[in-house]
C-alpha positions as CSV (number, residue, x, y, z in Angstrom):
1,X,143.8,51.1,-90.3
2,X,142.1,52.5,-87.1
3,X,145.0,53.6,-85.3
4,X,145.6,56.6,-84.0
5,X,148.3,59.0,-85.5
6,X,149.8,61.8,-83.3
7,X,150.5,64.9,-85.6
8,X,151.8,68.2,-84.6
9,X,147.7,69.4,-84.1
10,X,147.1,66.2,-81.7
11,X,145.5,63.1,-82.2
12,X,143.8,62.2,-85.3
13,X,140.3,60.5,-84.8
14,X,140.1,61.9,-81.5
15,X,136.3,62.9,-80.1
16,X,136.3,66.4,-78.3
17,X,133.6,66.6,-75.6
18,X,132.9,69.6,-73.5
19,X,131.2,69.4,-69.9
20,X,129.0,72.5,-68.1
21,X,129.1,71.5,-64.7
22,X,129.3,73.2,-61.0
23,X,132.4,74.9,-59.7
24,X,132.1,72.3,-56.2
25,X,133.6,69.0,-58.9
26,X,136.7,71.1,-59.9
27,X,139.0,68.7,-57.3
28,X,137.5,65.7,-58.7
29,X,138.1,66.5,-62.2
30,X,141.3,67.3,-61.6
31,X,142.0,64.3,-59.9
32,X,140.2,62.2,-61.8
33,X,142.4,59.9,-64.5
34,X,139.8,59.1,-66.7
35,X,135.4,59.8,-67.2
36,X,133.6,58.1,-68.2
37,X,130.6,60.0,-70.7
38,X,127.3,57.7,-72.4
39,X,129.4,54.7,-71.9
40,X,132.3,56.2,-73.5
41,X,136.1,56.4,-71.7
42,X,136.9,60.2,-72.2
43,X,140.7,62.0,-70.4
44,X,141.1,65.6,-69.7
45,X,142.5,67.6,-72.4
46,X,143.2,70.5,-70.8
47,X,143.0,72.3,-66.8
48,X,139.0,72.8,-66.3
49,X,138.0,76.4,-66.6
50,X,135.5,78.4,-63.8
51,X,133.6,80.8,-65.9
52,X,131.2,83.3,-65.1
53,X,130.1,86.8,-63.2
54,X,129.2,87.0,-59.9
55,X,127.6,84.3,-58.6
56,X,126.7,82.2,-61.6
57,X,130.4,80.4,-62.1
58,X,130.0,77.3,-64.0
59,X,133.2,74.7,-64.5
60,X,134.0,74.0,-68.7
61,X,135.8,70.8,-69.4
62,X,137.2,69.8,-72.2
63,X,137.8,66.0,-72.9
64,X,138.6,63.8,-75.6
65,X,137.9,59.9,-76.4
66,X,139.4,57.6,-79.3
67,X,137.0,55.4,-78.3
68,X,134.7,54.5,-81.4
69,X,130.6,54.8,-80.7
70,X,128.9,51.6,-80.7
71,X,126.9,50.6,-83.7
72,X,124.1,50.5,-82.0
73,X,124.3,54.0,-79.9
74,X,122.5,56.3,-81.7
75,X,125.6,58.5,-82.3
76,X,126.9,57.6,-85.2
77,X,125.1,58.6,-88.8
């Protein structure tokens, strides 16, 4: 009943979360197979993004979970 289903738009029941971070952790994002965010296993959606003008870059990455929050967490309503 909780199973995933891949459809032409992606996964159903899967949790985007976005990361601000500094331009100096793009390699280990990269590398990285898997972060872990609040407790939560989250994998790279798509390449990390340096946005920004002139000396103000920040990283953007995008991940995803299909891990389900904890009851107790906070984070569900």
């Amino acid at each position: 009943m909780n199973a995933l289903t891949f459809t032409e738009a992606g996964f159903e029941g899967a949790t985007r979360v976005e990361i601000k971070t500094d331009p100096c952790h793009l390699d280990l994002i990269k590398q990285s197979e898997y972060v872990v965010i609040d407790g939560i296993r989250c994998k790279l959606s798509n390449p990390p993004i340096i946005r920004g003008i002139g000396e103000k870059d920040i990283l953007l990455a995008y991940f995803f979970t299909v891990d389900k929050p904890r009851l107790d967490s906070g984070e569900t309503l």
